[in-house]
N, C-alpha and C positions, 0 to 999 in steps of 0.2 A: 723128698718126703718119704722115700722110699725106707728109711731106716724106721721111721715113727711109727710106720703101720708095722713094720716087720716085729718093733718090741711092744708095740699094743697086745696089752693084756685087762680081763676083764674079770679076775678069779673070782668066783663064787655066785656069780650073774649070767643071765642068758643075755648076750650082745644081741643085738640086732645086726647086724655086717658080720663081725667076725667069733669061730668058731673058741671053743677053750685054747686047743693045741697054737692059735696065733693064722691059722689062716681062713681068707674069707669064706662064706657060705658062698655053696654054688649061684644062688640067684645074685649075689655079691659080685662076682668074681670080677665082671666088667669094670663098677663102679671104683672099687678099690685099684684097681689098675689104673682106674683114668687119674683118682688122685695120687696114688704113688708116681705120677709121671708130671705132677708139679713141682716143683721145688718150694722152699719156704715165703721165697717173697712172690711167688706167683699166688699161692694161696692166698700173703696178706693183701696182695692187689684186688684177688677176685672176693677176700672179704668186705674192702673197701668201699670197691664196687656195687655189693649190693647194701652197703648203708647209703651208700649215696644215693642210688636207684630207691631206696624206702623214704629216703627223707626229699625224693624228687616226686614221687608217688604220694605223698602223703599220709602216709600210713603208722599212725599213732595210738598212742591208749593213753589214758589219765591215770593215776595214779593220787590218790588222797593219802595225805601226809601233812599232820598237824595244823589241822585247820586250812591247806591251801592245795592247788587243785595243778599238778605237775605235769605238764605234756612230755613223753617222752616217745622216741622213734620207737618202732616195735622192735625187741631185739630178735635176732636170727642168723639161725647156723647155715652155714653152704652146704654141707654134706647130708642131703637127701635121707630121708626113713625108706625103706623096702619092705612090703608085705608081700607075698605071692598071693595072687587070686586064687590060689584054691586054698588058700588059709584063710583069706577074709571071707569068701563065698559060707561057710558054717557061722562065723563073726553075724555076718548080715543078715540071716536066718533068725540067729539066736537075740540081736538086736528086734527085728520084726515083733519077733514071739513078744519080748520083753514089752515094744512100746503099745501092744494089743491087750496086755494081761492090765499094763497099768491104768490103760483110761477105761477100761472096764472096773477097774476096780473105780477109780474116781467117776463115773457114770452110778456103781453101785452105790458109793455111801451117801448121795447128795438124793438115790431115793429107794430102793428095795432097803438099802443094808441088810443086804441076805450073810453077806462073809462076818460080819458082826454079830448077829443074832447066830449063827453056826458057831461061833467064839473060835474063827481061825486067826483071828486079831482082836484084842481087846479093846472094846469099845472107846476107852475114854484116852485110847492112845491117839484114835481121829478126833472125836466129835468134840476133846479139850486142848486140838494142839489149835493153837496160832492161827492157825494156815486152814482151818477147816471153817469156813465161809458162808454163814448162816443164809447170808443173802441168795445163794446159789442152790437152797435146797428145793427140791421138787421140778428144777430146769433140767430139759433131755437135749443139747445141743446138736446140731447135726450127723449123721451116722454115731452118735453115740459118742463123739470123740472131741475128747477137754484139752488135754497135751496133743497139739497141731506138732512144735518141735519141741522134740527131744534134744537132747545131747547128752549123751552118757558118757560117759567115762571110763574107759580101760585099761586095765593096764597088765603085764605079762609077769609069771613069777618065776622062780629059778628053771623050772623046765621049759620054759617059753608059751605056757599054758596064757590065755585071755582071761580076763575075770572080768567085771564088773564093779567099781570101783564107787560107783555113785550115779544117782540120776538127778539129770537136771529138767525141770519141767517147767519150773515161771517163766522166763523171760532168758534162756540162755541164750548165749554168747558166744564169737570166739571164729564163725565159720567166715565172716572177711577177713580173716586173716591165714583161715586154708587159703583163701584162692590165691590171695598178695602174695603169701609165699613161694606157688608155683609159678605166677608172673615173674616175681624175682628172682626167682634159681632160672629160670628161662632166659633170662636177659644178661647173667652174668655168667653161665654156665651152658651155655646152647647144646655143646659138642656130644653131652652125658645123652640127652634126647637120643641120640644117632642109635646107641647099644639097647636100648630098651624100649618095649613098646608099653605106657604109662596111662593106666586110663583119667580119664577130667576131670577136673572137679569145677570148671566153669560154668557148667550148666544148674546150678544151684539157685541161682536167682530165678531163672525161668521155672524149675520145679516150686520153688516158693510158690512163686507169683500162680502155677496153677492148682498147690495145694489150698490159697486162699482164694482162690477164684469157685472152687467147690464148694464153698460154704457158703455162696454168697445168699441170701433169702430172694431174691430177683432173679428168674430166670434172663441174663445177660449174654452177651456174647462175648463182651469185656466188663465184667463187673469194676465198680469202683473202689479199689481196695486201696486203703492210706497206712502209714508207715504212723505210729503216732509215738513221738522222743521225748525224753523231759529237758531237752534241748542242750545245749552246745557245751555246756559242764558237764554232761553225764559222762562217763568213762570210756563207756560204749558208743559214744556221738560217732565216730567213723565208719562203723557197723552201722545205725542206723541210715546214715546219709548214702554208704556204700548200696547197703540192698534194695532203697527205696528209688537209686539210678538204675540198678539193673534190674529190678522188675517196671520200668517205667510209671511208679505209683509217686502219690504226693509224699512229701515229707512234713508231716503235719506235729504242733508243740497243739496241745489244749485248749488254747484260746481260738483254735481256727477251726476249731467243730462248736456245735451244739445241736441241742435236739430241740426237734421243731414242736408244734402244738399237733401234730399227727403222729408224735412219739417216734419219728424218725429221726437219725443222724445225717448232720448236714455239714458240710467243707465252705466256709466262706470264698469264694474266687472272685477276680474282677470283674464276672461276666453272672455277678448271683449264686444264692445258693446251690449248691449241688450236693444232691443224695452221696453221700455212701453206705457200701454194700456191707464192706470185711474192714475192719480196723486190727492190722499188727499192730499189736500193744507193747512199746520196750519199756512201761513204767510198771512199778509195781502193784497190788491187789489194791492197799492201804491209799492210793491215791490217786486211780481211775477215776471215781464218782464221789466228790464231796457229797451228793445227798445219801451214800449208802456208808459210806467209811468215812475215812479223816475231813472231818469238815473243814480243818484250814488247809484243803489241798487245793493249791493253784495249778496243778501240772495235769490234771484230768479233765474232762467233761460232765458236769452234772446233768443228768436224766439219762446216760450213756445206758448204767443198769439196766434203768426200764424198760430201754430202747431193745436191749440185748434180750431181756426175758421174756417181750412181745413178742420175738424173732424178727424185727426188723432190719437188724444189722448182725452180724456175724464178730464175736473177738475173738482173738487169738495172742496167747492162748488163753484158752476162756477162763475166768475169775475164778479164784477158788482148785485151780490143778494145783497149787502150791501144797495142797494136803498131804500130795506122791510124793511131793520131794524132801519132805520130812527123813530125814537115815538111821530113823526108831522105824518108820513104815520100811525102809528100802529092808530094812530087816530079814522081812515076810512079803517078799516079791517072790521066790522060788513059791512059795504056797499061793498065791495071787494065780502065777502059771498053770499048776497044778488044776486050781480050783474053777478057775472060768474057761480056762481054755484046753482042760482032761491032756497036757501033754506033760513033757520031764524038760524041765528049763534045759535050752542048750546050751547058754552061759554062765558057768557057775558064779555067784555075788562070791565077796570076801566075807570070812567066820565075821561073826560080830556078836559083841555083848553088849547085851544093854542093861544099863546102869539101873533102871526102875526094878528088875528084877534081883530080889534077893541074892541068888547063886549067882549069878552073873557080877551085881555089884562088889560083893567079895570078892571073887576073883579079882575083876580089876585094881579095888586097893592094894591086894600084894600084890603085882607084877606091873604096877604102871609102869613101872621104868622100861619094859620091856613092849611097853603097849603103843597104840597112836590113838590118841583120844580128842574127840571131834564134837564138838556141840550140834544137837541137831538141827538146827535151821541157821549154821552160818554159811556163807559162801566164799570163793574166793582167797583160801586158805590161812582165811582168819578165824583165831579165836580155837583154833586147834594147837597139839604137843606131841611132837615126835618123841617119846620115852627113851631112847636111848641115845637119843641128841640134846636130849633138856639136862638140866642142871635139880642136882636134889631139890633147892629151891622151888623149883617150875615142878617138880614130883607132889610138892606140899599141897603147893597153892592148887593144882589140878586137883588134889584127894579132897580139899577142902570145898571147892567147887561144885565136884562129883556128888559129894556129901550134903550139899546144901540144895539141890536141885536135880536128883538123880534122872530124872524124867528127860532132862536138856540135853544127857550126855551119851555117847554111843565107846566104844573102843573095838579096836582091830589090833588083828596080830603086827607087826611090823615089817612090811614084805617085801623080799627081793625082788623090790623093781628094775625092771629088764634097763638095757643099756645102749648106748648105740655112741660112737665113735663120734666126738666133736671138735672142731678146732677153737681149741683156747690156746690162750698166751702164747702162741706162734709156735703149737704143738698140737698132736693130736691127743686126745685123753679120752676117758669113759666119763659120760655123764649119766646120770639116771631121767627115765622119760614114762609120760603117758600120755594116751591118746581120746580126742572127744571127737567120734562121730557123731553123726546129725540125723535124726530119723523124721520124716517127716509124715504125718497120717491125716487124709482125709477123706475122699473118696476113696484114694488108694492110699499104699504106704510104701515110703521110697526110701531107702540108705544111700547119704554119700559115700564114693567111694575112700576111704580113708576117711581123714577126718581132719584133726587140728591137732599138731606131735607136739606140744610143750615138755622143754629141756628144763633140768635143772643145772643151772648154770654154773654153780658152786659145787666144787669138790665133794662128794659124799652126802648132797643133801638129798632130801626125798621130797621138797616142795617146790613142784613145778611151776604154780603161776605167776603170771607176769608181773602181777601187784607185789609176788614178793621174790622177786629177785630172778625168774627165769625165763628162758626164752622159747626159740622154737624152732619147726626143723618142715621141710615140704616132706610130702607123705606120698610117698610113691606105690599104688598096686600096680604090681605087672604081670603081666602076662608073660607065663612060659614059653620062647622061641625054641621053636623044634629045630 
């Protein structure tokens, strides 16, 4: 293998492992050694190996596609991500700041709307999106905080700077499959451990489990906190059944709660009802509480709402965070920083125009092709256009789009996403990556370390996720050996 690393090139990207000139970056040096010291079928062994380990483990995603519901193994790379902890230690600062700034801002508009009335956001950019939740106005949730987890989105540009890329704030996703991946690099790759000391990311579940246990309304010693799924077709079903084992909580689908005639939430069990405290939520806003939202929702608990705005029970994340994750708001998150918390964001977001604005819309019709334009409340890398990967066709239909709905649409520049050495086709190559850490805020607020490295698995693409075609990579911080 010793030759593929040698002619690994990555011109005009900052690699993650290896430098421009061809060789690796010092905290590299080990890891690139270890694999230059396989040959090609030891690689394909030890890739083998950990499909089989993934598909022995159970570790899957769904995928929707034409009406049918496709389980496939999660895909993943052998060759480890490397951050140095003093490069993430500023990351996890500026992550803090960010998830402090946003559930202040969603505490503010559900009741001062101080930042509105100041016009550092235009009004009707909250109070008419979607995601801005009439039911929730005038509720103050515990320590003030809506978004329990985060997961943002990072990613590095040609100098190896961090950005912020988007946030996620309803119901994200993604962090059983941090930890699956360092189980599985573990099991098929022991010997790398030896060179490096690699901090955990195991302990997630039990950080959960006491972020929700904070919230609980019952002063408890072990509050009752339930997992609540829209069950075994959701996409995310293995994540849900994953974190709901490791923080020892029920795994609960909507028919196994309701609310009692003392406006309490209640768990059907064989031994009678029983109270709970905290409901994680993995469904969405629209289909929690048929008595407040979607009436033909089967997948929630009716009277849950009222249950939540008495303060009986605790959700997470609580109704209505969905307003944050709008990326016409993620816009004016640096002013958000500014404005509630008097600091200077340590992470800078990526430039963005938005389509509702005159000067901004202009721009974007002459230079789509050169743009990435993103609808504001899609997820999961639908319903966006890589401009210099679309076809004029796809340039049309997007102006036309833009044009019919300006308010929906956001654009970014097209950025050199960093890179990191992957084994394809029985080769090493450069693939493009980004990375989702996990903040978590409640009493206190904790970042994992690293996060969730989705690859783009296709030669030259820039869409990392798994629904659409890419995989993933363990996320190593380490620690500098003197």
């Amino acid at each position: 293998m010793k030759s593929f690393w040698e002619n690994y090139r990555s011109p005009g990207f900052f690699d993650e492992l290896i430098t421009e000139k061809g060789t690796a970056r010092p905290a590299a040096r080990k890891l690139v050694n270890h694999f230059c010291r396989l040959d090609p079928g030891e690689m394909v062994a030890r890739g083998n190996a950990a499909e089989l380990a993934i598909k022995e483990m159970g570790i899957s995603f769904t995928i929707y596609s034409e009406g049918q519901n496709i389980d496939r193994s999660w895909p993943f790379d052998i060759i480890p991500r490397l951050i140095k902890a003093s490069d993430w230690a500023m990351v996890r600062q500026g992550l803090t700041q960010r998830s402090r700034a946003l559930n202040a801002f969603i505490n503010d508009v559900y009741n001062e709307q101080k930042i509105l009335a100041d016009g550092l956001i235009p009004a009707e950019v909250v109070l008419e999106s979607k995601d801005y939740k009439k039911p929730c106005i005038g509720f103050r949730p515990k320590y003030g905080v809506w978004a329990h987890v985060c997961g943002s989105d990072l990613v590095r540009d040609g100098g190896g700077t961090f950005y912020v890329l988007e946030d996620n704030l309803r119901v994200p996703s993604g962090v059983s499959y941090m930890i699956e991946n360092r189980e599985v690099t573990k099991r098929v790759l022991p010997d790398l451990f030896k060179n490096y000391s690699v901090r955990p990311v195991n302990d997630y579940p039990s950080r959960l489990y006491s972020t929700l246990a904070s919230l609980s309304p019952r002063e408890r010693k072990r509050p009752c906190v339930v997992v609540l799924t829209p069950g075994i077709y959701n996409s995310a079903y293995f994540e849900h059944a994953f974190l709901a084992q490791g923080m020892g909580a029920e795994l609960v689908e909507g028919s196994d709660l309701f609310v009692g005639k003392d406006d309490c939430v209640y768990m059907r069990t064989v031994d009678g009802p029983q109270r709970v405290d905290v409901v994680y939520r993995r469904i969405d806003d629209e289909f929690i509480d048929p008595e407040v939202f979607r009436e033909d929702s089967a997948l929630g608990v009716p009277g849950i709402i009222r249950s939540w705005r008495k303060g009986n029970v605790a959700i997470a994340n609580a109704p209505g965070s969905g307003v944050a994750d709008d990326k016409v708001v993620y816009a004016f998150v640096p002013e958000m920083i500014r404005y509630y918390l008097k600091e200077k964001p340590l992470i800078d977001s990526v430039k963005t125009y938005l389509c509702m604005l005159q000067e901004d819309l202009d721009y974007v019709l002459e230079n789509i092709e050169n743009l990435v334009v993103k609808p504001a409340n899609e997820s999961g890398g639908y319903g966006m256009m890589v401009g210099p990967h679309a076809s004029k066709a796809d340039h049309r239909k997007f102006r036309d789009l833009i044009q019919k709905n300006p308010r929906n649409y956001i654009a970014q520049p097209t950025l050199c996403l960093s890179t990191a050495p992957t084994f394809v086709d029985g080769g090493i190559a450069p693939r493009h990556l980004d990375l989702r850490p996990f903040i978590l805020q409640g009493k206190n607020t904790w970042v994992s370390q690293g996060g969730l490295t989705r690859v783009a698995m296709r030669e030259g693409s820039l869409v990392v996720n798994s629904s659409q075609g890419g995989g993933s990579k363990d996320t190593w911080i380490i620690e500098q050996r003197k």
